[in-house]
N, C-alpha and C positions, 0 to 999 in steps of 0.2 A: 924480769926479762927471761931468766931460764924457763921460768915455770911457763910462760906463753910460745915457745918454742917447744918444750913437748908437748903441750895441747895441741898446736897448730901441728904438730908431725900425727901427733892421735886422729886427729882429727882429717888429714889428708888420708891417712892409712885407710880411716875408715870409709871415705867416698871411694878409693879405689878398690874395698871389701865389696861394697854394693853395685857397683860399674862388673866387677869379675863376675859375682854370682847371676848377673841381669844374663850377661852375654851368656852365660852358662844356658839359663831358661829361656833365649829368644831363637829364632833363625837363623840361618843364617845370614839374611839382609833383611835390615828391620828400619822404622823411622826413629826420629829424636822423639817423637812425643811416646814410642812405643815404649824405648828405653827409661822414657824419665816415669812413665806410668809401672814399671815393672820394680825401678828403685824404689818408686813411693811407694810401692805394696809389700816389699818386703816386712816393712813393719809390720802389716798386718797378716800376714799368711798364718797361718796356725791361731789366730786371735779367732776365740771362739765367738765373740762379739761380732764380727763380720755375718756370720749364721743369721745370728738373731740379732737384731737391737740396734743394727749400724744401717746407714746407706747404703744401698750395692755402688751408689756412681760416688762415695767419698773420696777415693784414690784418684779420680776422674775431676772433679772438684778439687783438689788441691793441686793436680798437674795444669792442668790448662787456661787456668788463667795464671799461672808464675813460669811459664814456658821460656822465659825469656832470661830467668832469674836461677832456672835448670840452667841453659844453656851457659850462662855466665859461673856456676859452680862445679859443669862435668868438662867443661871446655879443652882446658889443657891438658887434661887426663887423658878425654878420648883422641886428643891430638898426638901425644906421644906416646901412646901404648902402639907398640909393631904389632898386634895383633889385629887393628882393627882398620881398616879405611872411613875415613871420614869426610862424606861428602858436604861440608858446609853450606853451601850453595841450594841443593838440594833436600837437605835435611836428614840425608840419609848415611848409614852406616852397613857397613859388611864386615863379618867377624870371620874368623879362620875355626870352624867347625870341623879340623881334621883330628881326628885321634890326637895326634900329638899338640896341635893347639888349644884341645878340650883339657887335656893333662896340667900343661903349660898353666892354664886357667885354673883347673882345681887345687893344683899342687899353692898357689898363691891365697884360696881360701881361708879365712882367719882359721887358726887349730878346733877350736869348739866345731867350727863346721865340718871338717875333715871327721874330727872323732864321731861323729854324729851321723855321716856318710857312712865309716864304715861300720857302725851300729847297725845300721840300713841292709849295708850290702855285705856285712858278713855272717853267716851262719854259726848258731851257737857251736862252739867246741872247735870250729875250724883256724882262728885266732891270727888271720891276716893281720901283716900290718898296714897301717896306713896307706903308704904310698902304693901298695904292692892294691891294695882295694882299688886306691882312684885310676889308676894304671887300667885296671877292668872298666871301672867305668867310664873313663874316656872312649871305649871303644861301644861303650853300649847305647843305639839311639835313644833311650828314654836317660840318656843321662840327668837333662835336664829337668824332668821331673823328681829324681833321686835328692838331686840338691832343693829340688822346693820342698820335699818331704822334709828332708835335715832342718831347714830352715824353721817350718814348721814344729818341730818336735825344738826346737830353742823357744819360737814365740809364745806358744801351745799354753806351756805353764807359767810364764811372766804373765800371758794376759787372766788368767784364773786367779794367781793371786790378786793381781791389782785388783780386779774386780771383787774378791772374797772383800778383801781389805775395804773397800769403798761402802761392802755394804754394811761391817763393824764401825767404820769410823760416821758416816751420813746417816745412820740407823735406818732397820726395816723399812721404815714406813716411806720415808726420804728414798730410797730407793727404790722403792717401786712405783713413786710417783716419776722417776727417772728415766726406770726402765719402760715403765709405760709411754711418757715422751719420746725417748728413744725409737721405741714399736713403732708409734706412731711418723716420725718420720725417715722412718724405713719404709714403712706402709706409702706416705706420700711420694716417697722416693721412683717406689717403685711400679704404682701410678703413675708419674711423670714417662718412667722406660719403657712402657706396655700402648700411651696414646700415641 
């Protein structure tokens, strides 16, 4: 019973990690399907695989047809976060894009992320700390590409190993009959986005 109570708190914490970071990189008025396309890519942002080997519309493909099953897991979130209005009805959402709500936002980033921002946004020898970094960046319009950068430089090397590993563990051969599958539909993928 305990141990299903800190999962389920991990596990809340963590859709509210991916809800903050989204609102960080969208508009300030954006839709549900913009929102749940922005979560679901988080995963891949830095995943060098997205480049080569993957679908471009995969993130697109796993949002739209479970829109409903989004809605049913960011619901109560974006219901009680003061930060956001949530037009249900409409499907749309407006964020508080001020300095101080961009702060508000970053300062709640899991740590890894923050440390990672101000790897970003601090200059060698200069030795900001944390807060004192996101505090700048809440005022700077490319905030939200900063934090896709961090994000990035987290997923960057997870997706390299896994991949290294996949191809020790599936042997050469195995895997490049894989990754050729792969190319391939990427290749058709992106035939599909071009007719």
């Amino acid at each position: 019973m305990n141990e299903n109570v800190i999962l389920r708190s991990a596990l809340d914490k963590n859709l509210k990690s991916a809800v903050t970071a989204a609102f960080l990189m969208l508009p300030e008025s954006f839709s549900e399907e913009d929102l749940f396309i922005e979560i679901a890519g988080l995963s891949y942002s830095g995943d060098f695989r997205m480049v080569i080997g993957e679908d471009k519309t995969k993130v697109l493909n796993i949002v739209l047809p479970n829109m409903a099953h989004f809605r049913e897991l960011y619901s109560s979130i974006l219901q009680e976060n003061p930060q956001v209005v949530y037009k249900t009805q409409q499907g749309r959402l407006e964020i508080d894009k001020s300095p101080e709500g961009q702060f508000t936002q970053l300062m709640t980033l899991p740590k890894t992320l923050q440390q990672r921002i101000n790897h970003i946004m601090d200059p060698p020898g200069k030795n900001r700390d944390v807060e004192e970094t996101l505090l700048q960046l809440a005022h700077d319009p490319d905030c939200g590409d900063v934090v896709r950068l961090g994000l990035s430089a987290i997923v960057r090397p997870s997706s390299i190993r896994q991949s290294t590993k996949g191809i020790f563990t599936a042997g050469l051969k195995n895997s490049v009959i894989y990754s050729s599958l792969k190319l391939h539909k990427m290749w058709k993928g992106w035939l599909r986005k071009t007719s």
